[in-house]
C-alpha positions in Angstrom: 30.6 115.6 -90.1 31.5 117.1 -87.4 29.9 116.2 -83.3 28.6 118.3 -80.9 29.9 117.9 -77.5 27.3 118.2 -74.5 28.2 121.2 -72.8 25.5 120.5 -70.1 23.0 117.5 -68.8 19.8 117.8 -69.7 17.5 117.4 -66.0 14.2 118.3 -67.0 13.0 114.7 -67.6 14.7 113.7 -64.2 12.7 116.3 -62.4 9.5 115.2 -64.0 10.2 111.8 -62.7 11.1 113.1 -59.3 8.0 115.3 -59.6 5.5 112.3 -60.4 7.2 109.8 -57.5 6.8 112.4 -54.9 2.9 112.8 -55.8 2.6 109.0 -55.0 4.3 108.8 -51.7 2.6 111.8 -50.3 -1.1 109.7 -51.6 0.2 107.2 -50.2 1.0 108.6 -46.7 -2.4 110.6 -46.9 -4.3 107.6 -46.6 -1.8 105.5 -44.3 -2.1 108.8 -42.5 -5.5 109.1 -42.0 -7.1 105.9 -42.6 -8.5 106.8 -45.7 -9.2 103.2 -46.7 -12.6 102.1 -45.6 -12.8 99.3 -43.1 -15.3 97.2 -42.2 -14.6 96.4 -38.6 -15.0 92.5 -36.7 -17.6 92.4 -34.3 -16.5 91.9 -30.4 -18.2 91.2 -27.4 -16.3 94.0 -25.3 -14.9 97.3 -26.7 -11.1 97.2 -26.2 -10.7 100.2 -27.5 -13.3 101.6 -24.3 -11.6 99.3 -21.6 -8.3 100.1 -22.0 -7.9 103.8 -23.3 -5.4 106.6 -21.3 -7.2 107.5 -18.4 -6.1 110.9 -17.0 -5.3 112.3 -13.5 -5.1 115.7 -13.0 -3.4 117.8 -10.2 -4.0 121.4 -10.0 -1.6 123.0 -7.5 -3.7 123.6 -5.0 -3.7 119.5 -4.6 -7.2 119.0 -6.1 -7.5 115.9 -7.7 -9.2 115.6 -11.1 -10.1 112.0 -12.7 -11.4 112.2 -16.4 -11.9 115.8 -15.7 -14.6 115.4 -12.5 -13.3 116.1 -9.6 -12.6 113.7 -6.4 -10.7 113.1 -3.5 -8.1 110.2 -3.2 -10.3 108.1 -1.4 -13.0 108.8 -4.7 -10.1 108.3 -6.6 -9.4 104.7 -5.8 -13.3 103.8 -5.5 -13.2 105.0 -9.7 -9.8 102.9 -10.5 -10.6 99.4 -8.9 -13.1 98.2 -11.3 -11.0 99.2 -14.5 -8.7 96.5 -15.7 -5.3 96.3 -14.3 -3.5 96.7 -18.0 -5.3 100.0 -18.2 -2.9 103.2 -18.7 -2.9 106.6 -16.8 -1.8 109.5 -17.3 -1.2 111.7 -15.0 -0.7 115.6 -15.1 0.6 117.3 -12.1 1.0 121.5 -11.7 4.8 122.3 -11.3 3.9 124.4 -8.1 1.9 121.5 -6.4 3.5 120.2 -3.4 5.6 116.6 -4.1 3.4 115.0 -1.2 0.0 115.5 -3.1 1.7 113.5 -6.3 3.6 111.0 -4.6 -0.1 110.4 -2.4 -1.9 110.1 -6.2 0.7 107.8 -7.7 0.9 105.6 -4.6 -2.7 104.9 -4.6 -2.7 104.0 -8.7 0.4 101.7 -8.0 -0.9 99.9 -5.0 -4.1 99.2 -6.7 -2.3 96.6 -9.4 -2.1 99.1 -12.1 1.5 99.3 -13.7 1.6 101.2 -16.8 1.4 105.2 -15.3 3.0 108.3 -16.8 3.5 111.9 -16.2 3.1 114.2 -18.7 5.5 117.3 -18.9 6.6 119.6 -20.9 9.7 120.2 -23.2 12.0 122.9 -21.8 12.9 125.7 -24.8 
């Protein structure tokens, strides 16, 4: 008798494998993704979540001040920060024309009111 040599590998099964792996990480990620998985959540006396979300602080560049999207003056400003908790974050988002005083004024007051964790937002150059 004479043998057949293999002149080539056969890959169809491997991609089938490949094929049904990949289906069951991107399930997977869905849900992780999404929080697919229903959740019933504890009960707390205080919502967390509320206290301690981003607040935001926008300057247009004419210097007005923006908190949550209302607008205020500094002073109005710090009145609306001092009862918030001291671990909360802010963001805040200053125009690129607006004058360095204005956002050095804004940033001053969050820091000397006990807050610590404050960012700016900006933008990626291309």
């Amino acid at each position: 008798m004479e043998e057949k040599q293999f002149d080539y590998i056969n890959v169809i099964p491997f991609v089938d494998i490949m094929l049904v792996l990949l289906t069951i990480v991107l399930t997977t990620s869905t849900f992780i993704a999404t929080g697919g998985i229903p959740v019933n959540l504890p009960k707390a006396s205080k919502n967390l979540d509320q206290t301690l979300r981003v607040r935001t602080i926008e300057i247009d560049k004419n210097g007005s001040i923006f908190f949550n999207a209302k607008p205020v003056t500094l002073q109005g400003l710090l009145e609306a920060i001092k009862p918030l908790e001291r671990q909360t974050p802010f963001l805040i988002r200053a125009d690129r024309e607006l004058a360095l005083q204005n956002f050095v004024d804004v940033l001053d007051t969050v820091k000397n009111s006990g807050f610590q964790q404050v960012s700016l937002q900006t933008e990626i150059k291309q």
